[in-house]
N, C-alpha and C positions, 0 to 999 in steps of 0.2 A: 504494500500500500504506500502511495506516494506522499511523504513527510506535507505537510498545509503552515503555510507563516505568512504573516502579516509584513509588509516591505512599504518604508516610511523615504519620501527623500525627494531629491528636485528631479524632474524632468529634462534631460540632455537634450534629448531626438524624440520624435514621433515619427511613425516610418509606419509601411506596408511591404509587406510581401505579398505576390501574386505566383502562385503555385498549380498546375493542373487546372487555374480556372477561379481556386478559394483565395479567398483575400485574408490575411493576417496580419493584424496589425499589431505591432511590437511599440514599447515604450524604454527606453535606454534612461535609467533611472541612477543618479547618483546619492549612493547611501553612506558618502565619506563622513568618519566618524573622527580622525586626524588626518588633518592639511599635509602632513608630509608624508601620506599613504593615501594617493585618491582611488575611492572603489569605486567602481559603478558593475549592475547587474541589468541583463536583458528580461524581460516580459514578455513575452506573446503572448495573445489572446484568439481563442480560435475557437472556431464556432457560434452558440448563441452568445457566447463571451466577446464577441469583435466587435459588437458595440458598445461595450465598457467603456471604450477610451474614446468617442468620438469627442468632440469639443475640445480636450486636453489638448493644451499648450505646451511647447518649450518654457522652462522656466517655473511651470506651475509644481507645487509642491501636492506631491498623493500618498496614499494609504493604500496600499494592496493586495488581495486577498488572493493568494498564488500558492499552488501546489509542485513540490521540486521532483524531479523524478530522473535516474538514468538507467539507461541499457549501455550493455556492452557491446563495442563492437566485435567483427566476425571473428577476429582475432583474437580475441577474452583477452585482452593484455590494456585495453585503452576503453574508456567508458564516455559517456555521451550525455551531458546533463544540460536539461530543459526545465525553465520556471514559466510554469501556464498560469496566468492570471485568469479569475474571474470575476471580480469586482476590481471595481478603481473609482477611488472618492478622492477631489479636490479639497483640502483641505488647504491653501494658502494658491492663490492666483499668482500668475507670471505679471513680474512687476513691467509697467509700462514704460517705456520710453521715449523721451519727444524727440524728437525729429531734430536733426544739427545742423542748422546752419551752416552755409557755407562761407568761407570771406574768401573772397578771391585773392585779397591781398597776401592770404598764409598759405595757399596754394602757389602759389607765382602763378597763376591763370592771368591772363590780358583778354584784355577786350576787341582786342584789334586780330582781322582775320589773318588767317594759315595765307606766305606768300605762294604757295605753290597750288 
């Protein structure tokens, strides 16, 4: 039976996989607990679980309720570990960012056209 844990942290990537047809969508979640070891852990969600994560943002902070499981490969010497989400709660939004002006002046941009 496949171990069930709860996975707390900010959101890297929000991504899909499209495979034979099924869409899976994955959340790349970083759960660093110290600055000078950064972890982060994959998610997929599959099946009725693929709409867990619609709306989720980069940057947004979740809660997720994911089960770990692996098989070995053909070789029995190397194993293969998969964390399948089936819930995913927002619990802290991806902070906003305004928009940055530009100054031409601190680019060296000119105003004046390309001679060629």
């Amino acid at each position: 039976m496949p171990a069930e844990l709860t996975i707390v942290g900010t959101v890297q990537k929000v991504g899909v996989r499209v495979w034979n047809e099924k869409r899976t969508p994955f959340l790349v979640i970083d759960v660093t607990d110290k600055p000078e070891y950064p972890t982060s852990v994959a998610v997929e969600f599959y099946g009725k679980s693929a709409s867990a994560v619609d709306g989720v943002a980069a940057g947004a902070t979740v809660e997720i309720e994911a089960r770990v499981s692996s098989r070995a490969a053909a070789s029995g010497d190397r194993y293969f570990t998969t964390v399948n989400g089936w819930k995913c709660k927002v619990i802290g939004e991806a902070a906003q960012t305004a928009p940055q002006a530009t100054d031409p002046a601190a680019t060296g941009a000119r105003d004046e056209a390309i001679p060629f």
